[in-house]
N, C-alpha and C positions, 0 to 999 in steps of 0.2 A: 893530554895532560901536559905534556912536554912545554907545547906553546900556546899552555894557557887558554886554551878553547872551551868552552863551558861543552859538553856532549851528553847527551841520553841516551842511549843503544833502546832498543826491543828489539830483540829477536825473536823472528816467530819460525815456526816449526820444527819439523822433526828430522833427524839426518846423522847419519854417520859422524857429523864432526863435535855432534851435540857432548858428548863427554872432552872433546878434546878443548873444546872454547868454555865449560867448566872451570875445569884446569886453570887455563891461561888467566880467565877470570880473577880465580881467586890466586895465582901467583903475581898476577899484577894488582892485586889488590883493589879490583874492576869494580868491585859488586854494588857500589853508591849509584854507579852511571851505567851498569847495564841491566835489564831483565830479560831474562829466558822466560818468555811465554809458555812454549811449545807449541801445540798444533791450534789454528784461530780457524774458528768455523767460522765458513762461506758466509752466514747470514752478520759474521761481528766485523769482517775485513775492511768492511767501507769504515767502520767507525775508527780500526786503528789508521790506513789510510791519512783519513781528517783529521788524525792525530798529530800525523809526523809531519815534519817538516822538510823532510827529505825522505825519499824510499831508495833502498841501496839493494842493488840486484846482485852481489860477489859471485856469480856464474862461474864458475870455474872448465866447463867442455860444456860440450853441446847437448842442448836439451830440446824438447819441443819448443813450440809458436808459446812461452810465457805470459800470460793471461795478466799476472800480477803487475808488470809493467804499465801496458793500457787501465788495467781497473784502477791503478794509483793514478793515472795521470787524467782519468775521468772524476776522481776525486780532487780534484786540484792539486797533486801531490808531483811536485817534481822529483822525476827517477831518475838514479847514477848509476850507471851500472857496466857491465866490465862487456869490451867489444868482443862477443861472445854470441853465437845462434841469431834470433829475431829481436833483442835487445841492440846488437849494434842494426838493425836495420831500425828499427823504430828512434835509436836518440839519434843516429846519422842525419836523416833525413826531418827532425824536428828541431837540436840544437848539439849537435857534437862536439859542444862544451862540454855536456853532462856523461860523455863516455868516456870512462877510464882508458888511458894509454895501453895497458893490456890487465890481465887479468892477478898481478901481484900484491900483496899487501901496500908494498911503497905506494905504486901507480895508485892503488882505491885512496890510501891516504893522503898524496896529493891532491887527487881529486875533489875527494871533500872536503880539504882547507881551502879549495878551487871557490867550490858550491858558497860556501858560506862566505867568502869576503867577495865574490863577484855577484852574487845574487841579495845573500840572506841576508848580510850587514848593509843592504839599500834597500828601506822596508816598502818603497811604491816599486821599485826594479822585480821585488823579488814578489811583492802582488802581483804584475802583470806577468809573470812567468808562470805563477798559477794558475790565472785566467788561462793563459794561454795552453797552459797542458790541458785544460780541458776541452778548448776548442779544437785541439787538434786531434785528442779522441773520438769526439763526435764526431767531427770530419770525415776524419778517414778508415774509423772502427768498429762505426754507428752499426745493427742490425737493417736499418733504414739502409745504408748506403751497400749492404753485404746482397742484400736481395736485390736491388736496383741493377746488381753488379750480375748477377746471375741473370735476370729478367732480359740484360742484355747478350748475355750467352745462349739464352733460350730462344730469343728472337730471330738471334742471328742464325744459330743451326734451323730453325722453322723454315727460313728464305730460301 
């Protein structure tokens, strides 16, 4: 709001900080530009996905292999997200633009006035960055390219 960014939050799921970003919500008087979904079943993800215009991973420590990353960026959905477990492996290696400096509020919100004036405010820049998140899912995420990958582990211990 500060500087004047037009923003829509959805937050989706369930977690510990869910009453704490309540809160902060309604003392910063958030509630026009954010909603709290809560938990979004597996079969509606792809539709908020295609929704957003950005998907924001705020990882905080380490988690598993995050699914959420790849399923957004197989939906054209470019992901920011904080260099943190398989998220910084995944934006390192596709465009580590999209990876926050580290994992603090400042860093996510540089980041995202990053996204939007380097990508989102140049509307063919920021088409090919979607195209391109999805080519880069399929590429390297495909179930195609995951058994080809085994097929060669199989072959090789067979010799």
């Amino acid at each position: 709001r500060e500087k004047h960014v037009e923003v829509y939050l959805v937050l989706g799921g369930e977690g510990p900080e869910r009453e704490n970003l309540r809160n902060l919500i309604k003392k910063y008087d958030l509630s026009h530009g954010v909603n709290m979904t809560g938990f979004i079943p597996d079969e509606e993800l792809a539709n908020y996905y295609n929704a957003a215009d950005f998907f924001i991973l705020p990882t905080r420590e380490l988690e598993g292999f995050g699914l959420v990353t790849i399923e957004s960026m197989a939906c054209e959905t470019p992901v920011l997200g904080t260099p943190v477990g398989a998220t910084n492996e995944i934006l390192s290696n596709f465009d580590s633009k999209l990876l926050f400096t580290d994992n603090t509020p400042e860093a996510m919100s540089t980041g995202i006035q990053f996204a939007i004036n380097e990508y989102y405010n140049d509307k063919d820049k920021y088409q090919k960055l979607r195209i391109k998140c999805r080519e880069y899912a399929q590429k390297n995420y495909s179930w195609q390219r995951h058994v080809d990958q085994l097929q060669l582990i199989i072959d090789d211990l067979a010799e």
